[in-house]
N, C-alpha and C positions, 0 to 999 in steps of 0.2 A: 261725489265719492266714487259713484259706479264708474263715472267718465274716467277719473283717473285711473281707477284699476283695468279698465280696460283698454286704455291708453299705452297702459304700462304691458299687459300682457302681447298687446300686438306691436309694440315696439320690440320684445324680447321673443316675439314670432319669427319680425322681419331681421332680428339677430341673428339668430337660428338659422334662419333659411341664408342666409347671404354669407355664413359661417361654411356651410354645407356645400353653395357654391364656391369657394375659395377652394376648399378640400378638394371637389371634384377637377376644380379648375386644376390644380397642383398636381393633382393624379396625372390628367391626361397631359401636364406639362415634362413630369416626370419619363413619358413615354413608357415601354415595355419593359417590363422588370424582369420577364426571365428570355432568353432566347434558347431553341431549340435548333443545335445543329444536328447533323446528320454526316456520316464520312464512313469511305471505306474501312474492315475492318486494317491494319499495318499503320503504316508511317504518316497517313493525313491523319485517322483516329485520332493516334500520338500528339500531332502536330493539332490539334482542337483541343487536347487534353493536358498537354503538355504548356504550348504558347500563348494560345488563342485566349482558351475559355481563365485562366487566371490572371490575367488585362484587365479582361475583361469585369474581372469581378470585384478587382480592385476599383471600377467604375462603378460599383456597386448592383450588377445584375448578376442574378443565379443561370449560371449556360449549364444545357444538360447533353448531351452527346448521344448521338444515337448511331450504334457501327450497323454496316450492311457489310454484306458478302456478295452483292453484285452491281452491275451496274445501269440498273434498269428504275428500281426503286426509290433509290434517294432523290431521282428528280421526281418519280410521281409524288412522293409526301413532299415533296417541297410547293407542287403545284397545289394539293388539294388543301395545305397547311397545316398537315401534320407538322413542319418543317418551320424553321424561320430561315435557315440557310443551311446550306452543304461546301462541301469539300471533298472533291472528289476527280473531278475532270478537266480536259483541258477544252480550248477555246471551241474546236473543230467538231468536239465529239457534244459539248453543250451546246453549240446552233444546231449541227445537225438532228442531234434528240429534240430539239424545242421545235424545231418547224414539223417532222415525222409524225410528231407526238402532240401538236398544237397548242404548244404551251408557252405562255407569255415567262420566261426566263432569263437573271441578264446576268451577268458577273460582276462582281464588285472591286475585287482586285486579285491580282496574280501572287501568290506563293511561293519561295524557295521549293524544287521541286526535284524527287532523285532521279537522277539523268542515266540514260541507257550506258553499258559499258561494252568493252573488250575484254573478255576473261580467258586464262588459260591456264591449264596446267601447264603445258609444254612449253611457254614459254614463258619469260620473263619481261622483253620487253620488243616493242613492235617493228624493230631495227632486225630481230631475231626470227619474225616468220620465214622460213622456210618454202619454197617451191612446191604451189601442190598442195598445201596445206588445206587440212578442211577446216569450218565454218558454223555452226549453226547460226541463223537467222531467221526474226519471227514470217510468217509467212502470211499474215495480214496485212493490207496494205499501207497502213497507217504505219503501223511499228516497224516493217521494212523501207518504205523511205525514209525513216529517221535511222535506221540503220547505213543504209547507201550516204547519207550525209556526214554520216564519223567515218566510215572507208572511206571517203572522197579527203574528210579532213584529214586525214591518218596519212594520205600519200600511196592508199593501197590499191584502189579505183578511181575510173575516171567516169563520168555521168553525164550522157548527152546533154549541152547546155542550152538546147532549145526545149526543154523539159520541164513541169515546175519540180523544183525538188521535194515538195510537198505530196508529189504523186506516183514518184518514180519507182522503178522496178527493176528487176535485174535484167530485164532485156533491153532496160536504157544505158547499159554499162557499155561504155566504149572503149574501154582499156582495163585488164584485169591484170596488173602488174607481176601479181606474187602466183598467178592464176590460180588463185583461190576456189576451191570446189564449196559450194555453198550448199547446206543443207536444211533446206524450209522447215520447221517444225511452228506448233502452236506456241504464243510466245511463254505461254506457263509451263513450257517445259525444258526453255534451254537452258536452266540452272541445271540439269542434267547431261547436257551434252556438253558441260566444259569438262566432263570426266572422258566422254566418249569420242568427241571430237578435239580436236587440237588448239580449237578456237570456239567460242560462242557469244555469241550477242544480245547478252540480258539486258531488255528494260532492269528499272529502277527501283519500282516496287517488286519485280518477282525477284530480284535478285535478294533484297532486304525480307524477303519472305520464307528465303530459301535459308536465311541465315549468314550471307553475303559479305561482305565489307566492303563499301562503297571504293574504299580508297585502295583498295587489292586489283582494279582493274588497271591493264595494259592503257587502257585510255576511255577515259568519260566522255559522253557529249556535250559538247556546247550547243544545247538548243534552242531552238525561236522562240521565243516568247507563245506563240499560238499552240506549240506542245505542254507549257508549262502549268500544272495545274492552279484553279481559280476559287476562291468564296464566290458561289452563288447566289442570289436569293429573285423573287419573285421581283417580276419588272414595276409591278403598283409600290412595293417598297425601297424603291433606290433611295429616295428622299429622304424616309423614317430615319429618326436618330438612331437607331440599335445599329443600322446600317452604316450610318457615317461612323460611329466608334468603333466598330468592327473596322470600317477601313485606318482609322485613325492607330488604335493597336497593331495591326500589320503594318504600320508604316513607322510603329517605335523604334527607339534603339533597344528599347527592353528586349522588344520580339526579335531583332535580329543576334543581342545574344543570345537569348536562349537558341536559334537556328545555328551559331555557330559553335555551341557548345552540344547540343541533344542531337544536330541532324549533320552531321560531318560528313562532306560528300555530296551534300545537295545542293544542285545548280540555283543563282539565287537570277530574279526575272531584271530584267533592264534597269527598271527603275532605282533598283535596291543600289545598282553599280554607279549610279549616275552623282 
């Protein structure tokens, strides 16, 4: 009698226990349940809180959002893992922080992204610039080549073509048609010189920060892919499934209506056109 009850208790042990691993096992099949983004505070926030994170949830994970106000931090917490991904930067400005900064960081995929523009009071439309006219543009390097490359496409400059245009500058201008007087400011401030200058060259987010309308500009840019902002996440996670449904959601049609109904104006990346 003792045999059988003891028989019987460690057969509902080893029930137990291989109960217990199934559970476990299912957990870790189920992968990560909540992810933790991170994005500037404006239009990417928006665009994690708006597109992103409700895909997502309908995949059944809790996404929580975390906004910053610069752009220094969102990749530390994504390195130390505060983070599970960000939104925030584009191609040039995340390798170059990952190698400065020594952190193993990779992009997941590229984003609809708000493209720099032409704005003006003065004028209306880019047939109408005037001789002479001034100009604001950003005066870092990064945000005035992407400048120089909507004047080049605009018909208004010409750009040394032994140059990359990735690095150009105004002293690479070989032809200034409309002779346009250019005046360098920080680029968080030329939503103010479309009052005081005749012409200004807003990125995308300051313009949308400024209270803007994407689609009031004389002309947007068409830009390369390597300007368009990207999801992040750490390089040991590319493989994780949170990761691949993250790219799988930005490559819905879900996500692209909501982009073309909440983000009007924003340039969408190659792939999205193909």
């Amino acid at each position: 009698m003792k045999k059988i009850i003891l028989l019987g208790v460690t057969l509902l042990s080893i029930a137990f226990l291989a109960a217990c691993g199934e559970e476990e096992e299912s957990a870790d099949a189920s992968g990560k349940e909540t992810i933790r983004f991170g994005a500037t505070a404006g239009p990417y926030s928006d665009m994690v809180t708006k597109a992103i994170a409700p895909l997502l949830e309908e995949k059944g994970y809790e996404v929580t959002n975390k906004e910053f106000t610069d752009y220094v931090q969102p990749n530390k917490a994504l390195a130390n893992g505060d983070l599970d991904a960000n939104l925030f930067q584009h191609k040039i400005y995340l390798e170059s922080f990952a190698k400065e900064n020594n952190l193993d960081l990779s992009e997941v995929i590229i984003v609809p992204t708000a493209p720099m523009g032409i704005y003006s009071n003065t004028y209306e439309d880019i047939g109408s610039i005037e001789e002479g006219s001034t100009m604001g543009v950003p005066n870092d390097p990064t945000n005035l080549a992407r400048a120089l490359i909507v004047l080049e496409d605009e018909g208004l400059v010409e750009v040394d073509d032994s140059v990359d245009p990735l690095r150009a500058s105004l002293n690479d201008i070989t032809k200034n048609k409309k002779d346009i007087q250019f005046v360098e400011v920080e680029a968080g401030q030329l939503p103010r010189l479309v009052d005081s200058e005749d012409l200004s060259m807003v990125p995308g987010n300051y313009a949308l920060a400024a209270g803007m309308d994407l689609l009031n500009a004389l002309a947007l840019e068409d830009m390369p892919d390597d300007y368009r902002n990207r999801v992040a996440v750490k390089t040991e996670d590319l493989d994780a499934q949170f990761v691949k449904d993250i790219k799988e959601v930005v490559e819905s049609e879900e996500f692209e209506k909501i982009i073309d109904e909440e983000f009007k104006g924003f340039g969408k990346p190659q792939w999205m056109r193909e």
